[in-house]
LUMPA-982967 format. One record per residue (C-alpha): chain; residue in three letters; x, y, z. Coordinates in Angstrom, 1 decimal, padded with zeros to 4 digits. Example, Ala and Ser with C-alpha at 12.3 -4.5 7.8 and 13.67 -1.06 7.14 Angstrom:
REM LUMPA-982967
   chain   resn        u        v        w
       A    ALA    012.3   -004.5    007.8
       A    SER    013.7   -001.1    007.1
***
This chain:
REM LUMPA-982967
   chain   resn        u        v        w
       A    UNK   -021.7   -028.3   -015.6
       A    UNK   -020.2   -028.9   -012.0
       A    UNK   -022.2   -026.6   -009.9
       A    UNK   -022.6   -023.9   -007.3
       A    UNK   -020.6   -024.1   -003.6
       A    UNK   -021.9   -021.8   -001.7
       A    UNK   -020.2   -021.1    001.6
       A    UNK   -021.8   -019.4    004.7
       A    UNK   -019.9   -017.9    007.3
       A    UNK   -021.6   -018.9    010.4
       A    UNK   -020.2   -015.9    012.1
       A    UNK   -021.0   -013.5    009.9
       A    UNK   -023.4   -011.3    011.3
       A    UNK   -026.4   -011.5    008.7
       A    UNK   -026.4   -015.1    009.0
       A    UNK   -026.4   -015.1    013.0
       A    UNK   -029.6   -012.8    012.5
       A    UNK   -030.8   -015.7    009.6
       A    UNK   -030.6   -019.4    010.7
       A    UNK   -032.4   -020.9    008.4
       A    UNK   -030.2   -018.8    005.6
       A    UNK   -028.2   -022.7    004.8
       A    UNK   -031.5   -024.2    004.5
       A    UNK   -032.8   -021.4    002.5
       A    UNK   -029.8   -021.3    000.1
       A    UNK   -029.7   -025.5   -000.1
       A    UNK   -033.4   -025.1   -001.9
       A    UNK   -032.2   -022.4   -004.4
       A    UNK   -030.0   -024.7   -005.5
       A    UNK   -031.1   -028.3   -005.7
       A    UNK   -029.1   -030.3   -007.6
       A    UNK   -026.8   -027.8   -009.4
       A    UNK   -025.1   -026.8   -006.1
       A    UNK   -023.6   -027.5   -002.4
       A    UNK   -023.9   -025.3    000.6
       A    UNK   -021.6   -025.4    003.5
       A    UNK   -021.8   -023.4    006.7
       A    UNK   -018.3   -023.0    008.4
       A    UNK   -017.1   -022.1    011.4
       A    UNK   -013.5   -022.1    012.0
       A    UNK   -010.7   -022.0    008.6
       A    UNK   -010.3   -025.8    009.2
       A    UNK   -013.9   -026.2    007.8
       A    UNK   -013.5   -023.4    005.0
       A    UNK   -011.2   -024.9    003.8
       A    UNK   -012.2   -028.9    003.7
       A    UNK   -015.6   -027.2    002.1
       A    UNK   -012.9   -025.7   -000.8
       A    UNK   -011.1   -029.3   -001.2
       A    UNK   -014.1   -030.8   -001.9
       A    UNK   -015.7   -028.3   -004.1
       A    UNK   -012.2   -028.3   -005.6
       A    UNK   -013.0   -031.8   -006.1
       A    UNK   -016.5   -031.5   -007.5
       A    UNK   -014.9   -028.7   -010.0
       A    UNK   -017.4   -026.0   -009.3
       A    UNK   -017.8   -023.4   -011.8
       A    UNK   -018.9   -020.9   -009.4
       A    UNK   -018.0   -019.9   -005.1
       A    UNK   -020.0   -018.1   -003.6
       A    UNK   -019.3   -016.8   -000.7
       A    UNK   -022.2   -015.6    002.3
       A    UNK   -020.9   -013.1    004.3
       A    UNK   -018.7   -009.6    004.4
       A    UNK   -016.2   -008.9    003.1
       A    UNK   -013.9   -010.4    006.2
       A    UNK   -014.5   -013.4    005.0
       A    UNK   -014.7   -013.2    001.4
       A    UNK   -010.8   -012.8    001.9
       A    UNK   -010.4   -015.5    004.1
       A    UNK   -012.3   -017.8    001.5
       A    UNK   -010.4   -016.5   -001.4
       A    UNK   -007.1   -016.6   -000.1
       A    UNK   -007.6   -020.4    001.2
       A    UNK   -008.7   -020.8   -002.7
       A    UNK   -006.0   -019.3   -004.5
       A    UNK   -004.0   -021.5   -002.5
       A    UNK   -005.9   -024.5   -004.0
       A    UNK   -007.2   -023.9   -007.1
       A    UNK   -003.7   -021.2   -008.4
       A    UNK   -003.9   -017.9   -009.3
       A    UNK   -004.6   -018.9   -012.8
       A    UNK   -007.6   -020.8   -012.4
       A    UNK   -010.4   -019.3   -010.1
       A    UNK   -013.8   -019.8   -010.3
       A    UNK   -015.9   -017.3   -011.1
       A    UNK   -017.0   -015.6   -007.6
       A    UNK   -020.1   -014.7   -005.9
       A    UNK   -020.0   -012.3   -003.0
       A    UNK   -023.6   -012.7   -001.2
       A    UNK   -024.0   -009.6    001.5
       A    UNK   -024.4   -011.4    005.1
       A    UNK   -021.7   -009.3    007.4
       A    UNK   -021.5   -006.5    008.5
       A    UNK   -019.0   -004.2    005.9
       A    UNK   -019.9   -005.2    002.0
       A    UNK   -017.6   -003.0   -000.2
       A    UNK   -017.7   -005.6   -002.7
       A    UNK   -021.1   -006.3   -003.4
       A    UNK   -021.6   -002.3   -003.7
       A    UNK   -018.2   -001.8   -006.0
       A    UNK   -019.0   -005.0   -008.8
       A    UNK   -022.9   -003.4   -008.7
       A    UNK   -024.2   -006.2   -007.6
       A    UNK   -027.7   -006.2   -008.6
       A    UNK   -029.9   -007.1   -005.6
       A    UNK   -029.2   -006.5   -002.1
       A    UNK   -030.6   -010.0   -000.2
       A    UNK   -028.4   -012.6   -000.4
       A    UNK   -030.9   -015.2   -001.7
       A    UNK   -032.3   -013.0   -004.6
       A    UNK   -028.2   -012.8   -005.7
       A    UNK   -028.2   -016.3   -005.4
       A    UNK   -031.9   -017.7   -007.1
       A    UNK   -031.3   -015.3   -010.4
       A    UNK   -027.4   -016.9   -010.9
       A    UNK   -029.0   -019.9   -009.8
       A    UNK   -032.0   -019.3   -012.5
       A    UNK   -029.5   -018.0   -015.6
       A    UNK   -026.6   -021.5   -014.5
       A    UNK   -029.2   -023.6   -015.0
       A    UNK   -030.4   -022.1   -018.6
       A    UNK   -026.7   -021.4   -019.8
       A    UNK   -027.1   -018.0   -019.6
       A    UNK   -024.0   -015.5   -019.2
       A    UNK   -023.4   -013.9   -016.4
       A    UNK   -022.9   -010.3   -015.4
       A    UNK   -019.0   -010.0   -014.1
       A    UNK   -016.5   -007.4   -013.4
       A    UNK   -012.8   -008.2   -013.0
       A    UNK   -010.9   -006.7   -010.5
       A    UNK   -007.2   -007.9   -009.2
       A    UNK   -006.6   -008.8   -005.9
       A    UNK   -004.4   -007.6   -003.3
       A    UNK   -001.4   -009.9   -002.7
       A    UNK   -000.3   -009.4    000.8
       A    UNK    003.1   -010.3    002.8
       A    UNK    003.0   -013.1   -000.4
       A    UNK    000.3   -015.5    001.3
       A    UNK   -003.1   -013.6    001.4
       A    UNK   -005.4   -011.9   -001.1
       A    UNK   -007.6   -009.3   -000.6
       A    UNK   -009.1   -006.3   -001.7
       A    UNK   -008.5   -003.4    000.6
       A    UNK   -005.5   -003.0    002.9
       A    UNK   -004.9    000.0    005.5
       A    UNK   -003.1    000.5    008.7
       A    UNK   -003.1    003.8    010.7
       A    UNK   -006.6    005.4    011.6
       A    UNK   -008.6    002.6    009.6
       A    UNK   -007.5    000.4    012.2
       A    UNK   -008.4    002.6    014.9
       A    UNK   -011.4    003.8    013.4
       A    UNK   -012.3   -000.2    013.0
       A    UNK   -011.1   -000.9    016.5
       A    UNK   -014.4    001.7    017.5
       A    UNK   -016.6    000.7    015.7
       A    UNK   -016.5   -003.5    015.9
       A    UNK   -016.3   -002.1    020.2
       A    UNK   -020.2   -001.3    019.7
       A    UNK   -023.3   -003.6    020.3
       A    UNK   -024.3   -003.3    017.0
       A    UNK   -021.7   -002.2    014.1
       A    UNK   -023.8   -001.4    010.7
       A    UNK   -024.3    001.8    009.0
       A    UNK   -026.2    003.7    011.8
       A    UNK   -022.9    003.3    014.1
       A    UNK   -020.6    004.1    011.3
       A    UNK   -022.3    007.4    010.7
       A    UNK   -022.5    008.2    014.3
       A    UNK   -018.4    007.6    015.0
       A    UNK   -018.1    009.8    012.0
       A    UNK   -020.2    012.3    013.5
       A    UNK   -018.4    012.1    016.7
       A    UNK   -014.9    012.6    015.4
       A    UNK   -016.2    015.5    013.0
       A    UNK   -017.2    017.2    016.6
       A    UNK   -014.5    015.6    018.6
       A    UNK   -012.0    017.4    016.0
       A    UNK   -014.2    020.8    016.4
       A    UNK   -014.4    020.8    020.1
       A    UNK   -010.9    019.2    020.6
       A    UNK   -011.5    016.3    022.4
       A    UNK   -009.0    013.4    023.0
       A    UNK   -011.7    010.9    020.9
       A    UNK   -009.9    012.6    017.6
       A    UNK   -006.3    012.1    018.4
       A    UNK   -007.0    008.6    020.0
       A    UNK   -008.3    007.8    016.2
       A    UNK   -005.9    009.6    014.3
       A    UNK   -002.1    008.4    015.8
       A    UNK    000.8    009.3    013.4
       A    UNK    002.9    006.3    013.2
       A    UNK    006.4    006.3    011.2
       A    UNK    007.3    004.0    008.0
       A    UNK    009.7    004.4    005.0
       A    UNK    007.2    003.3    002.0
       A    UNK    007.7    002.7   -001.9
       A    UNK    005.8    002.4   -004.8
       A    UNK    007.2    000.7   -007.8
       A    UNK    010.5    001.5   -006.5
       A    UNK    009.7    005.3   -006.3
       A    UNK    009.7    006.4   -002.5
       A    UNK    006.5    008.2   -000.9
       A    UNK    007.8    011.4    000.2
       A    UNK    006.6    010.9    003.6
       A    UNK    008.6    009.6    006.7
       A    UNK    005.2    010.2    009.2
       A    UNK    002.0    009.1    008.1
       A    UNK   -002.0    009.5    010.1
       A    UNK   -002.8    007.2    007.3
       A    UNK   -002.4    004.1    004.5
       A    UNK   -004.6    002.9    002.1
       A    UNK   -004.4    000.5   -000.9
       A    UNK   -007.5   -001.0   -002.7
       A    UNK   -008.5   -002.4   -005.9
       A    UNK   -012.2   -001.7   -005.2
       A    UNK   -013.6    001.8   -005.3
       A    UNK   -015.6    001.9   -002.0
       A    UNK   -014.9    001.7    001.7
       A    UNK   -018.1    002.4    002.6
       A    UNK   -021.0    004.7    004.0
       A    UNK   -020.7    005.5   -000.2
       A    UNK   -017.8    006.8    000.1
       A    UNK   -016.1    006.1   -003.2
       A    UNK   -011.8    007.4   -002.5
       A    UNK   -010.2    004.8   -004.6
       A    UNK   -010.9    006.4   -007.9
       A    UNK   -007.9    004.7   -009.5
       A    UNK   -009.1    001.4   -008.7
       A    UNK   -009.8    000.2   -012.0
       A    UNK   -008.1    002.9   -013.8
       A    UNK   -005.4   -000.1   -015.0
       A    UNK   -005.4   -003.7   -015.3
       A    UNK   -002.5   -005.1   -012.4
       A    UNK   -002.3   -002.0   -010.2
       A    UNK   -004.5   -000.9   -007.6
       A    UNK   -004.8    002.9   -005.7
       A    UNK   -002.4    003.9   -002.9
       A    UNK   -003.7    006.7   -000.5
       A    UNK   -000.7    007.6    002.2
       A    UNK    000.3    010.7    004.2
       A    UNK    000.1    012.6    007.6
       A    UNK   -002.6    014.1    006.6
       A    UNK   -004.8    016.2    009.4
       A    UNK   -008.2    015.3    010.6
       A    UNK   -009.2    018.7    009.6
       A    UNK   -007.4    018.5    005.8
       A    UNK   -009.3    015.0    005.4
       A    UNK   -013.0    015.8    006.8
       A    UNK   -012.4    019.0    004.8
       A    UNK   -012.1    017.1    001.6
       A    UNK   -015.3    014.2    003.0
       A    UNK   -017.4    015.7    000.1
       A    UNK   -014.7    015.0   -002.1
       A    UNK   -013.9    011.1   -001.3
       A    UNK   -017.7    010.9   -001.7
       A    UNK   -018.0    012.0   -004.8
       A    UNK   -015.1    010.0   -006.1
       A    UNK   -012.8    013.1   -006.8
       A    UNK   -009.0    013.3   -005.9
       A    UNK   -008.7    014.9   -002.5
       A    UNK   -006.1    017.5   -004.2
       A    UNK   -003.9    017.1   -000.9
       A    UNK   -000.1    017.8   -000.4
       A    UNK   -000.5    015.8    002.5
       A    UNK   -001.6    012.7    000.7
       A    UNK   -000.1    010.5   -001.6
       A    UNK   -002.6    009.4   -004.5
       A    UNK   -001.8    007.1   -006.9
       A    UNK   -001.8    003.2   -008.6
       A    UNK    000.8    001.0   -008.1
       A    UNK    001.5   -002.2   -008.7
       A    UNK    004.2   -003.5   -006.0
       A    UNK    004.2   -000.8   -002.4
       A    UNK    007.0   -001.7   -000.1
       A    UNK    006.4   -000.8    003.8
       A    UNK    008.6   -001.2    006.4
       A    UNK    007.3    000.3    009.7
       A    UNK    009.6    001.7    012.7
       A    UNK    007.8   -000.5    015.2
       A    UNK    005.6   -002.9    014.3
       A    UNK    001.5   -001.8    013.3
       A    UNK   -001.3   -003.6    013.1
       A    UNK   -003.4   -003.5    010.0
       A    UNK   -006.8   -004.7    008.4
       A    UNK   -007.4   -006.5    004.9
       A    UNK   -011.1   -006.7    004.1
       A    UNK   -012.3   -005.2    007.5
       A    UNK   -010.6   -008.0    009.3
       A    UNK   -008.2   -006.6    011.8
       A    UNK   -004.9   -008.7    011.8
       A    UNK   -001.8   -008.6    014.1
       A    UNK    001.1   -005.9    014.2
       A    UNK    003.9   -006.5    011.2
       A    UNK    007.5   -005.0    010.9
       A    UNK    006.6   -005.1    006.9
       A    UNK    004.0   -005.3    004.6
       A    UNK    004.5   -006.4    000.8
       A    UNK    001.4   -005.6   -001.5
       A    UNK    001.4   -006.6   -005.2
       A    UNK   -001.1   -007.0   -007.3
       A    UNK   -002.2   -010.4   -007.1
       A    UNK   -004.4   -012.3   -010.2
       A    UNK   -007.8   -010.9   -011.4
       A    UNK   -010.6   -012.3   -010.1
       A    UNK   -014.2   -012.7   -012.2
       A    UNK   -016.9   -011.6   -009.8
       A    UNK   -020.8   -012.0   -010.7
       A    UNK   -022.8   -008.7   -010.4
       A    UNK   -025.8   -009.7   -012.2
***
């Protein structure tokens, strides 16, 4: 057996709030691991050479889901699609749809890591749940794209002292009563933007759109669980995309919840494999909460299947 690498985003903002976390985390794992806190992609990935090096059977990964995609994309490129390790996502940022999708079993990063620490070193098997990744513009890999309000909404929220699940809530509130009332909050959030989009060839029947979604996880968090075609087929993930009104889609908030199809004819729900956009003028967009520059085009297709530990 190889061992553990465990990466820790030093930027991440659970381990800003834990300094000690690398120590922590180098004691859970003795001799069966290595732990390396980065700070800039340089060091992410020199830490994946050398684990690449050490053939690791397991990457784990300490912070949201930002960088989750920033250390699995810089793997794929080393290791191949083909021939991941099996992955660890340990919560320490601030948005962890991954951790709550797979059912991860316990919520602080170092009781994730001691019990997979615990079964490696007995041979037990671990817990996983495959999901595919999100191929993007052919170079990165993630698990949820969007453009349109999720950027805006993003752009808010990551403006506040303190983004986390008490601030998320509260924009929500806000726009619910920004919508009632009529105030410019709303329609800053919600911009119609224009792209020609296809699925497996087919085109979306929209030239407008308020929003774009694709994911191969179920949540997007606050527990709300849209992307109930996540899983529904191995090498496709769930396409939500329309010009959908902020009253049609906080009408249908218990829905999206719930994980039940919003039942929109302003939305376009449904898997795909390969989605096509091409935008009028360019848009910026996010992959994994991480908000990237405007592109004239983005190219999703479903990208390999990852193994990711849950228990």
């Amino acid at each position: 057996m190889a061992g553990i690498g465990v990466i820790v985003n030093a930027h991440a903002s659970g381990n800003r709030r834990k300094p000690k976390r690398v120590t922590v985390f180098a004691s859970i794992v003795g001799q069966d691991g290595f732990v390396v806190a980065t700070e800039t992609l340089e060091q992410l990935e020199a830490a994946l050479v050398e684990f690449h090096e050490r053939r690791i059977d397991i990457l784990a990964v300490c912070g949201g889901d930002g960088s989750f995609y920033h250390a699995v994309s810089a793997a794929v490129g080393i290791w191949g699609e083909h021939d991941l390790p099996l992955l660890l996502p340990l919560r320490g940022g601030t948005i962890n749809n991954l951790s709550r999708t797979i059912g991860a079993r316990r919520r602080r990063p170092e009781s994730m890591l001691a019990h997979v620490v615990k079964d490696y070193r007995q041979g037990k098997t671990h817990e996983v749940t495959e999901r595919n990744l999100i191929k993007v513009n052919g170079r990165s890999y993630g698990y949820i794209v969007g453009t349109g309000l999720i950027v805006n909404f993003l752009r808010l929220y990551y403006s506040g002292n303190k983004p986390g699940p008490a601030r998320a809530f509260g924009l929500v509130g806000m726009l619910i009563l920004s919508n009632i009332f009529g105030t410019s909050l709303i329609s800053g959030i919600v911009k119609p933007f224009e792209a020609d989009i296809t699925c497996d060839g087919e085109r979306v029947p929209f030239r407008s759109f308020t929003l774009l979604l694709a994911s191969s996880v179920a949540h997007i968090g606050l527990g709300v669980t849209p992307f109930y075609l996540s899983a529904r087929k191995s090498g496709y993930f769930h396409v939500l995309a329309g010009p959908s009104t902020p009253m049609q889609l906080i009408s249908r908030l218990w829905r999206f919840f719930r994980g039940f199809p919003a039942n929109l004819d302003t939305l376009y729900d449904n898997m795909a494999n390969h989605v096509r956009i091409e935008f009028a003028t360019p848009q910026a967009f996010t992959l994994n909460g991480d908000l990237l520059d405007p592109v004239e085009v983005l190219e999703l297709e479903a990208g390999p299947k990852a193994c990711f530990i849950s228990g």
